[in-house]
N, C-alpha and C positions, 0 to 999 in steps of 0.2 A: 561484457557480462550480460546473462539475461535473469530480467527481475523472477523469483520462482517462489510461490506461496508458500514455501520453510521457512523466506527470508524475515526478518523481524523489519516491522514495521517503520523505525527508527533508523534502522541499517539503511532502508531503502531510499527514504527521505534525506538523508545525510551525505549517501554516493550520488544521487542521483536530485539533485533539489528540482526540477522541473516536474517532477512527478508531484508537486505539492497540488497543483490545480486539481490532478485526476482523482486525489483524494475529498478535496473539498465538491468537486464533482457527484462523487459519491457519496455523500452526509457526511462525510470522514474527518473529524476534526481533528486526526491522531498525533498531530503536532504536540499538543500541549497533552496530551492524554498520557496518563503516567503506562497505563497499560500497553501501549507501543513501543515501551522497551523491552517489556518481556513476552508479551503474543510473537506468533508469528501473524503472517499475512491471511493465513488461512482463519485464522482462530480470531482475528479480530471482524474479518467478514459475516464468517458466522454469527456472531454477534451482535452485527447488524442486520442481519439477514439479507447480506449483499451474496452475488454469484462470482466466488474468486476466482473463476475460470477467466471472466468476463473483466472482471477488475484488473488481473496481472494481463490480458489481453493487452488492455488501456496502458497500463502503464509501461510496459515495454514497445507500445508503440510511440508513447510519449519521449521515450528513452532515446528511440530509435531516431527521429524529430521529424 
């Protein structure tokens, strides 16, 4: 499966736990963040004013090992 900016945030974390670094990488504390249950990937970048293109890059590379 590949990670895709629809996926919620929690989803992603949960199938994939490796992907925790790439988020803390990116200021992303989304573990504990109540909002990571219901954003998607996209919607919580934004947010941050992260580049999701660049972030689901990362993390499906992390995915990929």
């Amino acid at each position: 499966m590949i990670i895709t900016k629809d996926m919620s945030i929690i989803e992603i974390v949960q199938k994939y736990p490796q992907t925790v670094d790439v988020f803390r990488n990116y200021g992303l504390g989304c573990i504990g963040c109540a909002a990571a249950r219901f954003e998607n990937l996209a919607q919580g970048a934004a947010a941050h004013g992260i580049d999701a293109d660049a972030l689901v890059a990362d993390l499906n590379k992390a995915i990929q090992g």
